[in-house]
N, C-alpha and C positions, 0 to 999 in steps of 0.2 A: 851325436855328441854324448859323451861319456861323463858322468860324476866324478872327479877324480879326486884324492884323498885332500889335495890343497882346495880344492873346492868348497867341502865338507870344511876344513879347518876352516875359510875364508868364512862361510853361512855361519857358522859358531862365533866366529869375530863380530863380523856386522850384528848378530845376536844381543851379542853384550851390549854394543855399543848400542842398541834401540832397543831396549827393554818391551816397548811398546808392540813390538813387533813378535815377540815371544807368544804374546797372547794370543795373536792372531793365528798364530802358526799350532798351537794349542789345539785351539779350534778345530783346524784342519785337519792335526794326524789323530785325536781324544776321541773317543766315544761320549754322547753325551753323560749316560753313563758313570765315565771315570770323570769329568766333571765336575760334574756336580758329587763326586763321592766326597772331596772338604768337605762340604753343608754340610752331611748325612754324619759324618762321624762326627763334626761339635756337634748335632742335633743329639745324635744319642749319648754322646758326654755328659749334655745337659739333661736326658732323661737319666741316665745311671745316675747322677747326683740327686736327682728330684727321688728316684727311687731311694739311694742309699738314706736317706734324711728319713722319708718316711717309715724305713723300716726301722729305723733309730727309735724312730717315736711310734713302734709299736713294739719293739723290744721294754720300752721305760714302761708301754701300759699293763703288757703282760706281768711284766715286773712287780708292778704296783697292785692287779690283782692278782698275782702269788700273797703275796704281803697280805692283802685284805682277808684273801681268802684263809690264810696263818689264823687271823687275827678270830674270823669265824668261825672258823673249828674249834680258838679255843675257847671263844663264848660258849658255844652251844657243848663242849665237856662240861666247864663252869657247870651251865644250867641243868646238863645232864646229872651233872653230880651231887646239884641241890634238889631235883626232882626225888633223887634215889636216898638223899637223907631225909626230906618230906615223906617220904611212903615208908620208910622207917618209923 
């Protein structure tokens, strides 16, 4: 007995019409694999997000000791520069 193109059309019919059976047939031709590959790509969505957030907020801290660091260097000219009118 041969596959024949109405055949194929007809399995795609019945297909539709039992959705529930798609699954099963999934099953049967998928590697577990390609499967389970949905999970795997929200999983890593959900880590590139976790990741992008974090780097956000290590971008803000860097940021912030740039700034601090500004702020030190020019205390210590400041004092550098009242040290050097002292020893005058």
């Amino acid at each position: 007995m041969t596959f024949e193109i109405q055949d194929y059309r007809d399995l795609v019919e019945l297909l539709y019409k039992h959705p529930e059976w798609r699954a099963e047939l999934r099953q049967l031709l998928l590697t577990e694999e390609v499967l389970t590959l949905p999970q795997v790509v929200r999983e890593l969505a959900e880590a590139q997000k976790r990741t992008d957030e974090q780097l956000r907020i290590l971008s803000q801290r860097v940021d912030e000791l740039t700034e601090a660091q500004k702020r030190t260097d020019e205390q210590l000219r400041i004092l550098s520069q009242r040290v050097d009118e002292l020893t005058e």
